[in-house]
Structure formats: structure tokens, C-alpha cells
C-alpha positions as CSV (number, residue, x, y, z in Angstrom):
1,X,83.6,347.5,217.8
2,X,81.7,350.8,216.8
3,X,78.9,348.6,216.2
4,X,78.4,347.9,219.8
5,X,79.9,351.4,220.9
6,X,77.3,352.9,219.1
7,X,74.7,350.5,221.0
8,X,75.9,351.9,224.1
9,X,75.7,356.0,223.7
10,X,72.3,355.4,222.4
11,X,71.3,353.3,225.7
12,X,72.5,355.5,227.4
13,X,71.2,358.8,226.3
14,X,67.7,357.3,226.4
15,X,67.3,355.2,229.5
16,X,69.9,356.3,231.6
17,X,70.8,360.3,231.2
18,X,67.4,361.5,232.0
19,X,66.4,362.8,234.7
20,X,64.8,359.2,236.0
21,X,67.6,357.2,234.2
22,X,68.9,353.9,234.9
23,X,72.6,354.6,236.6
24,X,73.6,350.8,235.6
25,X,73.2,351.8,231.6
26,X,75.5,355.1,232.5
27,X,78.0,353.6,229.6
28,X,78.1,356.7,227.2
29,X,81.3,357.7,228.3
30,X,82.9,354.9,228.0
31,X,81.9,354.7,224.7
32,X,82.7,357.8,223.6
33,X,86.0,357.2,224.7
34,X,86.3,354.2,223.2
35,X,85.3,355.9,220.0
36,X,88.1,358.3,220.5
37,X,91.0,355.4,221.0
38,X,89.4,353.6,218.4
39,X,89.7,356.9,216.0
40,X,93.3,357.1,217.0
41,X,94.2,354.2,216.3
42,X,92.9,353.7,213.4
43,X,94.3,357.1,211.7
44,X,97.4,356.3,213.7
45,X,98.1,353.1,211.0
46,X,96.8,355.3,208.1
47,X,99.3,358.1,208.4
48,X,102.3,355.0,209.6
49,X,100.9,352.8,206.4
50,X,100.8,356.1,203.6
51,X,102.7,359.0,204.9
52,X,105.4,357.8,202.7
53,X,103.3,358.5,199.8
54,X,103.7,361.3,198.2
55,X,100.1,362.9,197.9
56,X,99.3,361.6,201.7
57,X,97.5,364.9,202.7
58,X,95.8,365.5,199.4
59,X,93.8,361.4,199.8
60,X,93.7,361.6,203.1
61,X,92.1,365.0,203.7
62,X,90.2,364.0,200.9
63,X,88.9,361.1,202.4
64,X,88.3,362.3,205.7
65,X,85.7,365.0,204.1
66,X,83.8,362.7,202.3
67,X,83.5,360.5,204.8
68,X,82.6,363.6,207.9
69,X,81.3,366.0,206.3
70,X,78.2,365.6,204.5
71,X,76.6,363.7,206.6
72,X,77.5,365.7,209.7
73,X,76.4,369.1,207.5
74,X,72.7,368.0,206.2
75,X,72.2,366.3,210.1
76,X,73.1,369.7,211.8
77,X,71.0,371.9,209.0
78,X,68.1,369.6,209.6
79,X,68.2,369.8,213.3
80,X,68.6,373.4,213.0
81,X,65.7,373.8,211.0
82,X,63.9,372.0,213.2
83,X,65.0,373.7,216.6
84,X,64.2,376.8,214.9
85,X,60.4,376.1,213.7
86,X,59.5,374.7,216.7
87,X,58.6,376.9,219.5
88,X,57.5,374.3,221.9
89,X,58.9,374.1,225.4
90,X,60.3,370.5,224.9
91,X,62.3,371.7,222.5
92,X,63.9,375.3,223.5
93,X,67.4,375.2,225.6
94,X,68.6,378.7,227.6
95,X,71.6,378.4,225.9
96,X,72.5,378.0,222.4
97,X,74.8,378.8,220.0
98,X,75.0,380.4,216.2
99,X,74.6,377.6,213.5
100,X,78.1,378.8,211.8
101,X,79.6,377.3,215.1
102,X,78.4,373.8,214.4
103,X,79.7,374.0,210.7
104,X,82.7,375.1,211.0
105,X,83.2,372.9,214.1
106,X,84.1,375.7,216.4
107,X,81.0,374.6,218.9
108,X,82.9,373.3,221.6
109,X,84.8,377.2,221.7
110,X,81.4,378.1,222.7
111,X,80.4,375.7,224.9
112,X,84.0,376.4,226.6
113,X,82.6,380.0,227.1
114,X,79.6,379.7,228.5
115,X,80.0,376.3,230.5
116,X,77.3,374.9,228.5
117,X,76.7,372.1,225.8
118,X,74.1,373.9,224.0
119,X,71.1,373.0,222.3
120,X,70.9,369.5,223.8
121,X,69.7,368.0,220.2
122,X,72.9,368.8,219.2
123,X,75.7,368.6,222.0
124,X,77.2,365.1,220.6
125,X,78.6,366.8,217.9
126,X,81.4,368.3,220.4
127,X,82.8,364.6,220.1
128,X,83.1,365.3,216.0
129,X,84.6,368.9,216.8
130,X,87.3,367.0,218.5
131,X,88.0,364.7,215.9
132,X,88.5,367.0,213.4
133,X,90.9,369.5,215.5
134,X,92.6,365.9,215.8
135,X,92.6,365.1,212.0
136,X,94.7,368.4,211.8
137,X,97.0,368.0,214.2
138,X,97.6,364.0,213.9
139,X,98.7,363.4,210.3
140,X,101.1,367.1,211.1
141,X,102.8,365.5,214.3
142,X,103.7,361.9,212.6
143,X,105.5,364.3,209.6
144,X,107.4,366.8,212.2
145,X,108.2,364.7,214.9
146,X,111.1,361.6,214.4
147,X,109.9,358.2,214.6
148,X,112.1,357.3,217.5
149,X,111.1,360.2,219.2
150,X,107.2,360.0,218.5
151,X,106.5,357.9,221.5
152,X,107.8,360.2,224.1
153,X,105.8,363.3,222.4
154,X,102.6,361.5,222.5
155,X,103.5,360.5,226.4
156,X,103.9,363.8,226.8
157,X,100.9,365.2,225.5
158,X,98.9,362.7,227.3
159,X,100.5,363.7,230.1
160,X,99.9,367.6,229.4
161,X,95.9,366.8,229.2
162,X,96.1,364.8,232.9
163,X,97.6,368.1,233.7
164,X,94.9,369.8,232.1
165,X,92.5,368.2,234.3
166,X,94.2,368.8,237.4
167,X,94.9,372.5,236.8
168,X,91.3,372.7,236.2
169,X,90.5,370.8,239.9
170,X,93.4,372.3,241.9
171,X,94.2,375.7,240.8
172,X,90.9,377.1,239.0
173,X,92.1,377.7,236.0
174,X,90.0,377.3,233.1
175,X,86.8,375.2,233.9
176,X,85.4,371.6,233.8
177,X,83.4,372.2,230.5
178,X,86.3,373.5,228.8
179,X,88.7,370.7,229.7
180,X,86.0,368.4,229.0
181,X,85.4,369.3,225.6
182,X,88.4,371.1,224.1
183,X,91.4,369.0,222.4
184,X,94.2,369.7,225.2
185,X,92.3,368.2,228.4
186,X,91.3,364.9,226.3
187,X,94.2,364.2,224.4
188,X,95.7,361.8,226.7
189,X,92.6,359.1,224.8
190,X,93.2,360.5,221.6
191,X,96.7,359.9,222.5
192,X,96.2,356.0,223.9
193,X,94.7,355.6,220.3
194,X,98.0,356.7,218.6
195,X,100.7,355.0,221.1
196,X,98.7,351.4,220.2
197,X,98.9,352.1,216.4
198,X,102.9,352.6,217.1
199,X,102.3,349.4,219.5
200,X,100.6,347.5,217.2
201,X,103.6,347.7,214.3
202,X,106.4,347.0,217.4
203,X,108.1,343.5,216.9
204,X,107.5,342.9,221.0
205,X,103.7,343.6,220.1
206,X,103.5,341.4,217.4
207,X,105.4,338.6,218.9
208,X,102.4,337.8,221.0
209,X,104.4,338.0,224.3
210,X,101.6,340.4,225.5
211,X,98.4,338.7,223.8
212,X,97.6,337.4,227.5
213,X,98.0,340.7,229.1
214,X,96.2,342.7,226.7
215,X,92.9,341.0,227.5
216,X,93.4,341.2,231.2
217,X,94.8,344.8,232.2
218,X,91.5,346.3,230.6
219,X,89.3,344.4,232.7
220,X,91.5,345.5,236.5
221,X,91.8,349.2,234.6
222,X,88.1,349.4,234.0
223,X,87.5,347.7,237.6
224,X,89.5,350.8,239.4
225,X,87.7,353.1,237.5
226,X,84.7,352.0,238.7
227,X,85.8,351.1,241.9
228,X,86.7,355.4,242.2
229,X,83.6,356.3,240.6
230,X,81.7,354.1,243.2
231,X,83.5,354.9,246.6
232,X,84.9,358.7,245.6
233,X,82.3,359.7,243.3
234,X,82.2,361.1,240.0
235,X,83.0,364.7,240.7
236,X,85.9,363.4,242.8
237,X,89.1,365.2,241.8
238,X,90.8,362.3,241.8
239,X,88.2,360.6,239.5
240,X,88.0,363.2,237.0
241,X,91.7,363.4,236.7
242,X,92.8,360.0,236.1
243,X,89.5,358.2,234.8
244,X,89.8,359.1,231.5
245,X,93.4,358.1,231.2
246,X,92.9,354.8,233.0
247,X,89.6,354.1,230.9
248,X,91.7,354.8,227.4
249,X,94.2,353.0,228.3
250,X,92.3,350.1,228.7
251,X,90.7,350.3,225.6
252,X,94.0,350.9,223.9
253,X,95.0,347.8,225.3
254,X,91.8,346.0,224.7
255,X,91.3,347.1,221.0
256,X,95.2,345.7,220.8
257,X,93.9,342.0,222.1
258,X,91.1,342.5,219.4
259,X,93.9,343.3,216.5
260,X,95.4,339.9,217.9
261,X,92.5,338.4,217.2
262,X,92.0,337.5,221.2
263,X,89.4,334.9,221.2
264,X,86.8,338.1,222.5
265,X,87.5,339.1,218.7
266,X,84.9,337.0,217.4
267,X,81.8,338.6,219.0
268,X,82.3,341.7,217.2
269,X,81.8,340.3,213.9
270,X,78.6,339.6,214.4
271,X,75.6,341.0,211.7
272,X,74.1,343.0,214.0
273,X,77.1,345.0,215.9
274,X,78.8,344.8,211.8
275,X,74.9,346.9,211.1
276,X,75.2,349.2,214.0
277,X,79.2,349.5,212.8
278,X,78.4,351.0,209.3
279,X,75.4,353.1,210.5
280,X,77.1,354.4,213.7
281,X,77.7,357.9,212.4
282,X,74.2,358.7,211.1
283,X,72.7,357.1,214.3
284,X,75.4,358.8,216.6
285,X,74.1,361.8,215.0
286,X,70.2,361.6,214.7
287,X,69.3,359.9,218.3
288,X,68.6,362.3,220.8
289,X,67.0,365.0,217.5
290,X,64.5,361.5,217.2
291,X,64.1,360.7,220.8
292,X,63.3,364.8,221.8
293,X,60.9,365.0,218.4
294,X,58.9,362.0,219.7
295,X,58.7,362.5,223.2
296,X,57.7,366.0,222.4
297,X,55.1,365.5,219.8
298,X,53.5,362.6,221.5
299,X,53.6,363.5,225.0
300,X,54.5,367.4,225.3
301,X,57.4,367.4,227.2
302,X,61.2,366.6,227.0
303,X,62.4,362.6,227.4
304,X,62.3,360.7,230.4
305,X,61.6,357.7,231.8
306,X,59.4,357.9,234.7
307,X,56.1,356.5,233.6
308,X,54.5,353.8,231.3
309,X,53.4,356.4,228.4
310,X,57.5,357.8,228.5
311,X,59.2,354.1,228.6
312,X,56.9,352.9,225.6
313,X,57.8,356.6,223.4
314,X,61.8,356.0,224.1
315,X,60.7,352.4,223.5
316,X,59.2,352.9,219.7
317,X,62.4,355.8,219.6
318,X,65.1,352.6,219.0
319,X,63.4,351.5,215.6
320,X,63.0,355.4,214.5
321,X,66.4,355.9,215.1
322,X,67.6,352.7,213.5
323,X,66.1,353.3,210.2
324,X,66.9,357.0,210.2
325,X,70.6,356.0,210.4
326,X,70.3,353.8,207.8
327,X,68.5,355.9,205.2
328,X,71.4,358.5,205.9
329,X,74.1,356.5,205.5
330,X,72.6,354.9,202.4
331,X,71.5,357.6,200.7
332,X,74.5,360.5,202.0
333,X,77.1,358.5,203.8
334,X,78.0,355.5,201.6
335,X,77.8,357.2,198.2
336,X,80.0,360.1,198.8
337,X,82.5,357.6,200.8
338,X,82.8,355.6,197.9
339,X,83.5,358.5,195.7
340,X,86.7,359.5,198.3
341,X,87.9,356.3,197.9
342,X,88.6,356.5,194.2
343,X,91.2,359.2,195.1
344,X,93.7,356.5,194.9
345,X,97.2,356.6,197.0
346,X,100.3,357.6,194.7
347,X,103.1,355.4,194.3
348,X,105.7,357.5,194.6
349,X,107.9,358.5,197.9
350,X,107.2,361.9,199.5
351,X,109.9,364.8,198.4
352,X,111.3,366.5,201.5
353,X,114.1,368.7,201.0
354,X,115.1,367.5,198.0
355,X,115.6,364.3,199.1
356,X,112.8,361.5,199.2
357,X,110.9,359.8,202.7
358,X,111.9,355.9,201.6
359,X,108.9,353.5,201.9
360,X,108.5,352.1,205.1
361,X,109.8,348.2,205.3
């Protein structure tokens, strides 16, 4: 599913948000949600599967750093340098911020603050800012909160972000960049991610009661959305509330008819979306840094698609882009994963209290 995710932001960002774009490939948000739910779900079964064990933070921190970090630090440094030796036009934005931000994943603060994403090379990283403010809150909410009780404190968080939103719409209060960006006004997908991990382990869930449901609900969620988007607009409040519950909600329930092996299941496995999969982060990360370079040093100016000469640059950007990815996560992604991996899970039951958290049955 990254695979074709991953497909989708990089259509996106290169034939449809520039300023002569193609509105019908406006998918990236969708995706990037998607992402998110698929994030959440997938650290929602690793903290349900291992919290039990007894070094749970240690691996899984662990695990998460080798498998973020590097990659994530020698893309930003690179892009840095580059932004800061070239002086061109094409490649200066009005606003940008200090390169400690990026590193210590405090960018989106700043972008909060000046209702800005930055230097434009690097604005998808706000997306990985989010993900780790959610890989320290996640893993602390499954230990703290009951598990009878965990449903109805992820409800409610997903409920505080729609709040979020609306605060921001009705009553001024903070501002659409912030709420866009920042943890709190997009937990609620974050959120869906978690409630269909919990789902996913439910007896009702795994009965296959639902199988039929799960495949259709997504489609008549997506369809409202669109059907807002269309007839409100995007900017509508009512739009910008609710569309980003509605839209993780349906892929919560759509990754659940894929973990049910729904007959839709098999089109993911495909070698090319299982090529994009593996290299998603390292492409996720290099696009737009490959599509400004070439547009700038071929043609002078920043991307777009109005003319022949612009269409056949973002054209020859795809295979650039492709075999950057790759040579990134060969040479910085895979290795260093493989080396979290060997920090094995402990087979012993977490102490609390003196007492012992007994395996999950």
C-alpha cells in the first residue's frame, strides 16, 4: 500500500500542485493521510504484539531510529547544502527556517509561527515531524491508559483534533497552518490508524462479519468527501473540519478489508507497488529537491507544467527520482534497518510495580 501511496504524492507534487497542475491528480492528501492511518496502524499492533515485553521501549525506539533517522538526516543536510550554494531564483523561498529545526524535528513549530511551510524543497518533511511527536506519544498512551478504556481515549482525541479544526474556522483561534501541521488538529488520522489496530485484534473484526462492509464504507466515505470538496469547496469550513476525519476513516476501514485479505488485497502485491513500497521513504523525501534541481538547471525557473520544454523536464524527473530513492535506501536505509533489527525482543514480561504485565493471550 505505501508502494502505491508513494506513486500518488509524487504525481501529485509534479503534475498537479503547480501552478498549471492537473486538478484530477490532486491525490497528495489523500495519500498522506493514508500514510498516516497506515503508520498507526501498523505501530498500533507493534506496541499491542510487544508491550508485554520487557525491553519494549529500548527495541522499539531503537528500531524506530534506525529505520527514520539516517536517511531523513543525510536527505535534509544534502538539501541544505544545496539550498544554501545555490543562489538562483528558482531556488530561494521568502521564508525559511534554521537547519537545527529540521533535525530536531521541531519544523512544523516554525511553520506554525509564521503560517508558512518553508523552504518548499523541504516542506514534506512536516509529515515525518508528525510521526515522530506520534512515536512518543503512542507507545506512552497504550502503557498508561487501560485496555478497556483505550478505545474511548483515542475517540476522544480524535474528537479533540475535529475540535481543533473547528476552533480554528469558528472562533480564530490559532490558524490553518498550525492545525494543519501540528499533532493535535490531525490526530483524529493518526487516531483511525490506532482504533483499527485495536479493531483488527477484536473477535467481531476477525469473525469476518464486517469483511463486506469494510470494502464498501470507504468507497461512500471517500464519495462525500469529494462530493464537499466539489459543491462547497475546499476552504469550506465544513470541508476542512470533517474531511480529514471522514477520509481516515475510510482508509482505516479500507486498510482493515486489506488485512482480511478483501479480494482488492491482491493488487498491492504487485512488483512494482512492492518497489515503490520499500523505496517510499527515500523517494518521499528526494522528489520535489530532484524535480526543483532539474527544472532549475535546465530551464531557469521553478516547476511547472505549462509548456512542452516544462512537461518533458518533470517528465525525465520520474526516472531521477526513482533511482535516487533507490540508491538511498540501498546504500543508507536498508543497512542500518537491518542492523535495528538485530536488537531482538526480550522474552521476559514487563515489571511494573513489582508485579509483572502477563503476556497477552
Amino acid at each position: 500500500m505505501r508502494g502505491l501511496m508513494t506513486i500518488l504524492v509524487v504525481l501529485s507534487h509534479y503534475f498537479a500542485e503547480v501552478p498549471s497542475g492537473l486538478t484530477a491528480l490532486m491525490l497528495g492528501r489523500l495519500a498522506v493521510e493514508m500514510f498516516f492511518v497506515l503508520s498507526g496502524f501498523l505501530v498500533g499492533t507493534l506496541i499491542l504484539d510487544k508491550l508485554h515485553n520487557d525491553n519494549f521501549f529500548l527495541v522499539f525506539y531503537v528500531r524506530r531510529i534506525c529505520r527514520t533517522l539516517p536517511i531523513y538526516f543525510v536527505s535534509v543536510l544534502l538539501v541544505s547544502a544545496i539550498l544554501g550554494a545555490c543562489h538562483a531564483a528558482w531556488a530561494q523561498d521568502p521564508t525559511t527556517f534554521p537547519i537545527w529545526g529540521y533535525l530536531t524535528f521541531t519544523q512544523t513549530f516554525f511553520m506554525a509561527n509564521t503560517q508558512t511551510l518553508g523552504a518548499h524543497w523541504l516542506a514534506p518533511t512536516w509529515t515525518l515531524a508528525v510521526e515522530e511527536h506520534f512515536y512518543l506519544l503512542a507507545p506512552l498512551t497504550f502503557l498508561l491508559v487501560p485496555r478497556r478504556h483505550l478505545a474511548k481515549v483515542l475517540i476522544a482525541v480524535a474528537i479533540g483534533a475535529v475540535l481543533a479544526r473547528a476552533a480554528v474556522q469558528f472562533a480564530n483561534v490559532g490558524n490553518p497552518i498550525a492545525v494543519n501541521v501540528l499533532l493535535p488538529g490531525i490526530a483524529d488520522i493518526l487516531v483511525a490508524g490506532l482504533l483499527a489496530a485495536l479493531a483488527a485484534k477484536s473477535k467481531a473484526v476477525r469473525s469476518g462479519r464486517f469483511d463486506y462492509a469494510f470494502r464498501v464504507a470507504p468507497v461512500v466515505l471517500l464519495l462525500t468527501v469529494s462530493y464537499l470538496g466539489f459543491f462547497a469547496g475546499r476552504t469550506n469550513a465544513i470541508f476542512v473540519i470533517f474531511s480529514p476525519l471522514l477520509s481516515a476513516t475510510a482508509c482505516a476501514l479500507f486498510l482493515l478489508a486489506i488485512v482480511r485479505n478483501a479480494p482488492e488485497a491482491a493488487r498491492f502485491r504487485s512488483p512494482v507497488l512492492r518497489f515503490f513500497g520499500r523505496t517510499s521513504y527515500a523517494v518521499y523525501l528526494t522528489h520535489l529537491p530532484i524535480l526543483g534541481l532539474m527544472h532549475g538547471l535546465i530551464l531557469n525557473e521553478r516547476p511547472d507544467i505549462a509548456s512542452v520544454s516544462q512537461w518533458l523536464v518533470t517528465i525525465a524527473a520520474l526516472p531521477v527520482c526513482v533511482l535516487a530513492g533507490w540508491l538511498l535506501t540501498k546504500w543508507v536505509e536498508e543497512p542500518i534497518t537491518r542492523y535495528g533489527r538485530t536488537w531482538a525482543w526480550s522474552q521476559r514480561p514487563r515489571a511494573v510495580r513489582g508485579a509483572v504485565v502477563a503476556e497477552p493471550t
